[in-house]
C-alpha positions, 0 to 999 in steps of 0.5 A: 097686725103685721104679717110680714113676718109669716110667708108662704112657706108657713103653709107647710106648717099647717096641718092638712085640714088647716092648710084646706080651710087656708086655701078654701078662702081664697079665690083658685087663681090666686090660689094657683098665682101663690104657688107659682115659684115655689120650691118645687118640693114644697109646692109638691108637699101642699098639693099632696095634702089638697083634695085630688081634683084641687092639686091636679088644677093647680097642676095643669094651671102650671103645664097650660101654656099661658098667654100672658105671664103672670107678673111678679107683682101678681104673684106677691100679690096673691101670696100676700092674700093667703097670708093674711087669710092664714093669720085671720084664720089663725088670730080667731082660732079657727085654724091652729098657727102660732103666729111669730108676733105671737111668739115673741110676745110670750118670750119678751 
């Protein structure tokens, strides 16, 4: 499966139960890595649909001052892994995403 053509802002797409499943599945800090860089409002637009305790730290995540930067790479990284968690969820039907591949199939 190829999911090089669903991205991080997809998750926008999801409905709020859908986008908490998305996200249960994926370990905080790359959860927290994934949003780093995001539009400002659509990272604003996710954590608004998130439990409040889950938005304020991935919030105060991004106010700490941090050690280390994370590097790009990082970042890539834990896109890439919500991501896929979101085509997983969505190619078994347990999440409501159509998935571009998808899509195309139906149109060709």
């Amino acid at each position: 499966m190829s999911e090089n053509l669903v991205v991080i802002d997809d998750l926008d797409q999801l409905d709020t139960p859908d986008l908490r499943a998305v996200l249960a599945l994926v370990d905080f800090g790359q959860v927290a890595a994934a949003f780093v860089g995001l539009d400002a409002n659509l990272r604003r637009r996710l954590l608004n649909r998130l439990p409040q305790a889950t938005a304020r730290a991935i919030d105060s995540y991004f106010s700490q001052p941090s050690a280390e930067p994370l590097s790009a790479e990082f970042v890539l990284a834990a896109r890439e892994t919500v991501v896929e968690v979101l085509c997983r969820l969505a190619r078994h039907g347990q999440i409501a995403f159509d998935h571009p591949e998808d899509i195309l199939d139906m149109v060709a």
